[in-house]
C-alpha positions as CSV (number, residue, x, y, z in Angstrom):
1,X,133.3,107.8,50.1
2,X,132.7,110.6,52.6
3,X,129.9,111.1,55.3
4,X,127.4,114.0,54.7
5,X,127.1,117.2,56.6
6,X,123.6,118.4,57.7
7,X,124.0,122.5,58.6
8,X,121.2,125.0,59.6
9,X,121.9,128.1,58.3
10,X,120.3,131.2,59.4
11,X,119.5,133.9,56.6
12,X,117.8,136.4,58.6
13,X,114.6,135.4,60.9
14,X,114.3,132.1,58.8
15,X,116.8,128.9,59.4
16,X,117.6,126.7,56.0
17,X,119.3,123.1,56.5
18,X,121.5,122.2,53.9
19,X,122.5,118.9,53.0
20,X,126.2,118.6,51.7
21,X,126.5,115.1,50.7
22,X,130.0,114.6,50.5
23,X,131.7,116.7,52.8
24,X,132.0,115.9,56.8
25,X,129.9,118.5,59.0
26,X,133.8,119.6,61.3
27,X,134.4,120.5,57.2
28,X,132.0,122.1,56.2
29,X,132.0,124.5,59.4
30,X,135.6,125.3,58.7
31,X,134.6,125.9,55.2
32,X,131.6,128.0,56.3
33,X,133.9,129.7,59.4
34,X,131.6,128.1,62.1
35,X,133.7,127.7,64.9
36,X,132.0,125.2,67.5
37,X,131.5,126.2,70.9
38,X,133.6,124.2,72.8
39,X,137.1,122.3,70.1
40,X,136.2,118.5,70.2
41,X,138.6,116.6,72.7
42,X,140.2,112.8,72.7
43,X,141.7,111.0,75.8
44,X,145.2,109.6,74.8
45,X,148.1,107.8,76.6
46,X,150.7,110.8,76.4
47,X,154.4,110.2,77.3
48,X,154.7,113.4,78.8
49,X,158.1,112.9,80.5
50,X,160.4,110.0,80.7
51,X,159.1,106.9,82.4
52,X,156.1,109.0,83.1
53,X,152.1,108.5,81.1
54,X,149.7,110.0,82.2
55,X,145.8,110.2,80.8
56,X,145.1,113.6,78.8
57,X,142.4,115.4,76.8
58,X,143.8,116.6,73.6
59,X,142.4,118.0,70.8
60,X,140.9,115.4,67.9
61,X,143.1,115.4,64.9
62,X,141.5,117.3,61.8
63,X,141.2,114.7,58.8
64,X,143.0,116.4,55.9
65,X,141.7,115.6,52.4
66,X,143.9,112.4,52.0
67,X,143.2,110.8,55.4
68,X,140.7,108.9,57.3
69,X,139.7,109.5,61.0
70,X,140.0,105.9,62.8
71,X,138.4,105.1,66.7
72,X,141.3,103.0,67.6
73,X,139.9,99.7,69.0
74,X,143.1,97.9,70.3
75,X,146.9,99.0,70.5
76,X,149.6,96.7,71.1
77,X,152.5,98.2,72.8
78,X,155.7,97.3,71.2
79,X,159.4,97.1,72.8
80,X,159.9,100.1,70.4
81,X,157.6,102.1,73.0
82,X,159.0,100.8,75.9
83,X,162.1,101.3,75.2
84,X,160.8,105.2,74.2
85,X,159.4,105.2,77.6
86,X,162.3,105.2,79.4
87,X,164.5,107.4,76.6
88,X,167.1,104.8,75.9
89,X,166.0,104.7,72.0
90,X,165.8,109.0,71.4
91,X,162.7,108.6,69.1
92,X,160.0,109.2,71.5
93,X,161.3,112.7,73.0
94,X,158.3,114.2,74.8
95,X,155.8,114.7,75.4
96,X,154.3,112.3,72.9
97,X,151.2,110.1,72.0
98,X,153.2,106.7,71.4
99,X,151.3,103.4,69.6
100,X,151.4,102.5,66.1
101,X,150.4,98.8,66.2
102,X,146.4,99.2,66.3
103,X,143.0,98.8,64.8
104,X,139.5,100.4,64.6
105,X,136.9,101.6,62.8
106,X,136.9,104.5,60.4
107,X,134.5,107.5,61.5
108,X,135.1,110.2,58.9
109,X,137.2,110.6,55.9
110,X,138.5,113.5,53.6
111,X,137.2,114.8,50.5
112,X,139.7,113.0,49.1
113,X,139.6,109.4,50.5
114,X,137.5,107.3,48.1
115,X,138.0,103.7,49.0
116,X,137.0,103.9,52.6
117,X,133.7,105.1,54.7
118,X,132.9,105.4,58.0
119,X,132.1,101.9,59.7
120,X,134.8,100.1,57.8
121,X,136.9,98.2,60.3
122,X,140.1,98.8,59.5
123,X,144.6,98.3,60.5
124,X,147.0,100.5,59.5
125,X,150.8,100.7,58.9
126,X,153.0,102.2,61.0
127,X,155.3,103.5,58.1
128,X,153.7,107.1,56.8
129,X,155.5,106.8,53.5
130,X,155.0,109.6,50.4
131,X,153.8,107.7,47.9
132,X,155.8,109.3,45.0
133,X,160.2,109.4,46.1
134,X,162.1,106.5,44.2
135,X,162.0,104.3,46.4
136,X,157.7,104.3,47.0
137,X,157.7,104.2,42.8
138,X,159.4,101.1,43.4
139,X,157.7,99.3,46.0
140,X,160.0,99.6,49.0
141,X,158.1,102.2,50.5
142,X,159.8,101.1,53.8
143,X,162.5,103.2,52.6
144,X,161.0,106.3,51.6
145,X,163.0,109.1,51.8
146,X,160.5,110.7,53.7
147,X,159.7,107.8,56.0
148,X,157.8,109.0,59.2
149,X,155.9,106.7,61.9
150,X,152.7,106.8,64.0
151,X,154.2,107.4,67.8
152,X,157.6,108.8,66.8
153,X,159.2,112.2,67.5
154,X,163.0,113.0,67.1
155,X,165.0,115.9,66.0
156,X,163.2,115.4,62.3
157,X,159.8,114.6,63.0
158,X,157.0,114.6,65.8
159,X,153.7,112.3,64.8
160,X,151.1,111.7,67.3
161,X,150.4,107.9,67.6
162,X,147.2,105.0,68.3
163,X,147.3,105.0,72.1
164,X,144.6,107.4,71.9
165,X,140.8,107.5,71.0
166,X,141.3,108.2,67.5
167,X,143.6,109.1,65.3
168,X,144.1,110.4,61.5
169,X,146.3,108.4,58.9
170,X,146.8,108.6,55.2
171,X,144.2,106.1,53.0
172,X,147.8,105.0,51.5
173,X,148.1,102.9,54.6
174,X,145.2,102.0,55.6
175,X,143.6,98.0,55.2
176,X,140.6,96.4,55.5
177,X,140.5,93.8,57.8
178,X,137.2,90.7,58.0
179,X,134.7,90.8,60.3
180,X,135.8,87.5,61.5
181,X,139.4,89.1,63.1
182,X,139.0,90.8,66.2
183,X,140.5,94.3,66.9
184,X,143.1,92.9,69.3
185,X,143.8,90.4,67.1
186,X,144.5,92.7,64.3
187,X,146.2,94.8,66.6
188,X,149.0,92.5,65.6
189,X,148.9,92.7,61.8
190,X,152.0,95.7,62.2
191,X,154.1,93.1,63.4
192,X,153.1,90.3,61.7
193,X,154.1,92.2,58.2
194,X,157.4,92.9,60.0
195,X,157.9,88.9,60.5
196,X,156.8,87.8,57.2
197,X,159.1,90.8,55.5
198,X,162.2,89.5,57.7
199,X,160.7,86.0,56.3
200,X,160.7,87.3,52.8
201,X,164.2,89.3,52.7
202,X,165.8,85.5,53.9
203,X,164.9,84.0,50.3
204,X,164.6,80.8,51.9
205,X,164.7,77.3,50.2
206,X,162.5,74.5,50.9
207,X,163.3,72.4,54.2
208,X,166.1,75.1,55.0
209,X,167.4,75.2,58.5
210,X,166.7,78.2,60.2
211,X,167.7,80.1,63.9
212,X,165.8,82.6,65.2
213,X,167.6,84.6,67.9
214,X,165.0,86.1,70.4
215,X,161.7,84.5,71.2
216,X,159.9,88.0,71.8
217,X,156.7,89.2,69.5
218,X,158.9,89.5,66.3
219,X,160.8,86.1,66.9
220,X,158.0,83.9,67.4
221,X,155.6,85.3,64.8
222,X,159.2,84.7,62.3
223,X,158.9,81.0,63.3
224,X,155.6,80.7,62.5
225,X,156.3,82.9,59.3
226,X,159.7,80.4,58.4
227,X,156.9,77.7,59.3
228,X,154.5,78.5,56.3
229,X,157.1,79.6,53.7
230,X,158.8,75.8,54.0
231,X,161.5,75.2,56.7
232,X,162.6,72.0,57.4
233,X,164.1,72.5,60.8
234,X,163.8,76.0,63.0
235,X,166.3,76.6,65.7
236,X,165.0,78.9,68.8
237,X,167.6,80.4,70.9
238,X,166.3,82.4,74.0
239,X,167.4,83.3,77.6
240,X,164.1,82.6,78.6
241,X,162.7,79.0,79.3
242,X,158.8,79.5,79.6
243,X,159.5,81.9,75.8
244,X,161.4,78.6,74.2
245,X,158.2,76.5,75.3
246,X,155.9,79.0,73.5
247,X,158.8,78.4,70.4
248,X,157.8,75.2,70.6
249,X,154.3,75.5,70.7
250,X,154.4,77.4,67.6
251,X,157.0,75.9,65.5
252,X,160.2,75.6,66.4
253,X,161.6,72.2,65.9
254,X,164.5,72.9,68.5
255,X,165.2,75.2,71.1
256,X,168.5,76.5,72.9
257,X,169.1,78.3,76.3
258,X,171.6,80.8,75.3
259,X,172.3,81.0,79.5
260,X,173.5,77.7,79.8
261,X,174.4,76.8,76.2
262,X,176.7,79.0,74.2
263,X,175.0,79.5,71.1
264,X,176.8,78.6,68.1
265,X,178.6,75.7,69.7
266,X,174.5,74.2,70.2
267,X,173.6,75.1,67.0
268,X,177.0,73.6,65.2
269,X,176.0,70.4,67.1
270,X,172.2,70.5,66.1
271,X,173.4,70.9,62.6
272,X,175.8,68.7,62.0
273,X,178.6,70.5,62.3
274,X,177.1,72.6,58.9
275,X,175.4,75.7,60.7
276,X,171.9,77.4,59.5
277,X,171.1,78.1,56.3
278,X,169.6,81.2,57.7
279,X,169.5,83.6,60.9
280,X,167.0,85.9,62.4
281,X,168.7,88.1,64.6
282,X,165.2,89.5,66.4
283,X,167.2,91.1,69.2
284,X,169.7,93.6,68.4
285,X,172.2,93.8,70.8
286,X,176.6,92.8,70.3
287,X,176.1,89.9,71.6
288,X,173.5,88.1,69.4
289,X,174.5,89.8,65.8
290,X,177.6,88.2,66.9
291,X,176.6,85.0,67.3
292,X,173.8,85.1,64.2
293,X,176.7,85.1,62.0
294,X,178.6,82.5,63.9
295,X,175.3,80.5,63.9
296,X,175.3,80.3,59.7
297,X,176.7,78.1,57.4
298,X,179.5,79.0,54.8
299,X,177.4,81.1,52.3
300,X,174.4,81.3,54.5
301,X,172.2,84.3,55.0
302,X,171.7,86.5,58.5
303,X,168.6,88.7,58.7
304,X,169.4,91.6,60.8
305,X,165.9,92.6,62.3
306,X,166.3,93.9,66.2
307,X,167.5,97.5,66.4
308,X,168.2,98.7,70.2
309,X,171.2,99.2,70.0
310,X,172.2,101.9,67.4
311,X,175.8,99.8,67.1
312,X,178.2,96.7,67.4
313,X,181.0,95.5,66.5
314,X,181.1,93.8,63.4
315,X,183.1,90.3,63.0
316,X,184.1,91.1,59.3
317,X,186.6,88.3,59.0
318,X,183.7,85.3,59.7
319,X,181.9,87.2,57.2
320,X,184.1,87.6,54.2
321,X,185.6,84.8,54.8
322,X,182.6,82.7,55.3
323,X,181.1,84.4,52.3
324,X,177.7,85.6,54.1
325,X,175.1,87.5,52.7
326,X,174.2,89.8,56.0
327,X,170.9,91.9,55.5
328,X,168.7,94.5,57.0
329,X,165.4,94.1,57.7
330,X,163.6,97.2,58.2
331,X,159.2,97.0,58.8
332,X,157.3,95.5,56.2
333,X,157.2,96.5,52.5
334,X,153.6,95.9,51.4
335,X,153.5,92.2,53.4
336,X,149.9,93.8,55.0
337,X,147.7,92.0,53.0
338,X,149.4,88.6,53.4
339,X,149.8,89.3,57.1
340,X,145.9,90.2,57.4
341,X,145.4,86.7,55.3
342,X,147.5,84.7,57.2
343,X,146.2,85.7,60.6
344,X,142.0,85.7,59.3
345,X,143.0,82.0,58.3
346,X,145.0,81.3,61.7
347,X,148.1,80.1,59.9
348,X,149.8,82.6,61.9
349,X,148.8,82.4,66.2
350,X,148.7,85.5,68.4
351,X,146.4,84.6,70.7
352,X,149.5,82.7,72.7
353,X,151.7,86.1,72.4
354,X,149.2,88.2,73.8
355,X,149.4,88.0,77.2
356,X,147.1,90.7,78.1
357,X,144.3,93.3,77.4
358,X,143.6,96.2,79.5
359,X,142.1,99.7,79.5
360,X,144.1,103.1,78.5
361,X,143.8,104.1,81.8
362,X,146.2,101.1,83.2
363,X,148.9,102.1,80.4
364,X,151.1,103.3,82.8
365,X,150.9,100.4,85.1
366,X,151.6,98.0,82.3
367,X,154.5,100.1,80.4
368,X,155.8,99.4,84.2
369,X,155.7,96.2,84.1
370,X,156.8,95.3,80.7
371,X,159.6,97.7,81.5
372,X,160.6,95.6,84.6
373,X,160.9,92.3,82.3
374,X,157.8,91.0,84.0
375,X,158.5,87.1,83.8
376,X,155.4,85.5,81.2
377,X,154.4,89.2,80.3
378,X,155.0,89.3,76.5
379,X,152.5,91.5,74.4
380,X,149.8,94.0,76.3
381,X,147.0,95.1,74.4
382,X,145.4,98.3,75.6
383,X,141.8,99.0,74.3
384,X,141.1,102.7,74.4
């Protein structure tokens, strides 16, 4: 459903107002080749050189005919856009509008949209995914041969992200979320589908041990996703003591200092000599996809999720020996509506991982700081 347009239109000396009831008045003036006075403007977060944001007016996006305009209410920054912010990952080249974990409400829709209107509260994935390649026909629209996402440019692609007033994406992606989940909450729906697709790629058994390598956003909302789908014992393995007590808090069962306990010798011992039926490897560095496949049992399963660094070494002899089944794990693949469900019911807890809100304005400051490694700073939500 789209919002009317209300024009007066001179015709000579007299003035006619005319009521277009399904077209948005910024529309209707392009249509009509009214050009307003002055373009309307947004403030966004812009990434305008490495290591470098800096507050900016920029032009509001135009809503094409499949897309709906959203007033972001909360972004979360992800290590994705830190590690953009200082140029080590080459996917946010500026300058750029980073952000694509947010929420808001929906202020004006194209003449095509017909499932949302403006007021809806609404999240959004982060994947921009065509709809109609083989891979969307069959579901794993995470792998769309046309994949692009909010907050990204690279040598194929530039796409303007959330950290910004408002911002325009597809209907395809777009989800209602309840009244009764706030907007910084839902903030965190983009990587709560990321956890619970990780979750879902493991094919898990009932009371299954499971290590999770990293206890940042992605590996604590994974426990709490092995949690709910049936684990019987979940293994946390962390540098950091004060993230392996928030483990705890939230599910794990046992934890491991990786700094003072190497990693598959405490998990071989925890297990009974057996290993892990299954591995998240939430990190991705050499180090810890290293030890994620020395962490599983013969014929167990490794997750790969974290993806800093673009490649290791492989140990191929533990894993054809060991018969393991390794596997990618790349965003979510239609888990949004089980992530929104799981966090309106509080199965799944983020109001332990944020550990702080703030204004656009202060970006800067706290990309900073989470750059720095901050100790007990883990997700920042800014709320433009």
């Amino acid at each position: 459903m789209n919002s009317s347009a209300l024009l007066r239109v001179p015709l000579g000396n007299i003035i006619f107002p005319i009521l277009f009831p399904s077209v948005t008045t910024r529309k209707m003036k392009q249509l009509l080749g009214i050009q307003p006075q002055e373009e309307m403007t947004l403030r966004a977060l812009v990434l305008d050189k490495y290591k470098h944001l800096a507050i900016q007016e920029v032009p509001v996006p135009a809503c094409r005919p499949d897309e709906v305009l959203v007033r972001v209410r909360a972004c979360a920054i992800c290590g994705s856009d830190v590690h953009g912010y200082d140029g080590s990952s080459g996917r946010r080249i500026p300058p750029i509008v980073m952000g694509h974990e947010a929420a808001g409400e929906v202020t004006e829709t194209g003449e095509a949209v017909s499932c949302f209107q403006p007021g809806d509260r609404v999240t959004f994935d982060s994947t921009i995914y065509c709809g109609t390649c083989v891979f969307c026909r069959a579901g794993r629209v995470n792998l769309c041969d046309d994949r692009r996402v909010l907050g990204v440019s690279c040598e194929d692609y530039r796409r303007d992200g959330a950290f910004a007033e408002y911002v325009a994406v597809p209907e395809r992606i777009v989800y209602r979320i309840p009244d009764g989940l706030s907007f910084e909450h839902a903030s965190l729906v983009e990587p709560v589908a990321v956890a619970v697709h990780a979750v879902s790629r493991a094919a898990l058994r009932l009371n299954d041990t499971a290590v999770v390598l990293g206890a940042g956003t992605i590996g604590l909302l994974a426990i709490q996703a092995l949690q709910r789908a049936g684990c019987g014992r979940i293994i946390a393995v962390d540098l950091d003591d004060a993230r392996l007590g928030l483990a705890e808090q939230l599910g794990a069962t046992d934890t491991v200092n990786s700094a003072h306990n190497p990693t598959a010798d405490a998990v071989t011992s925890l297990t009974g000599g057996k290993g892990a039926d299954i591995v998240l490897e939430a990190v991705g560095i050499e180090e810890t996809v290293g030890a994620g496949l020395a962490c599983a049992r013969k014929g167990g399963t490794v997750v790969l999720v974290g993806n800093v660094t673009p490649s290791v070494s492989f140990p191929l002899q533990t894993a054809v020996t060991r018969e393991l089944n390794v596997l990618g794990s790349c965003a979510s693949s239609g888990e949004y509506p089980v992530a929104i469900a799981l966090l309106a019911r509080g199965e799944i807890a983020v109001e332990l991982i944020i550990s702080a809100t703030g204004q656009l304005e202060d970006g800067h400051a706290w990309f900073e700081r989470l750059h720095a490694r901050e100790p007990g700073l883990l997700k920042v939500v800014l709320c433009p």
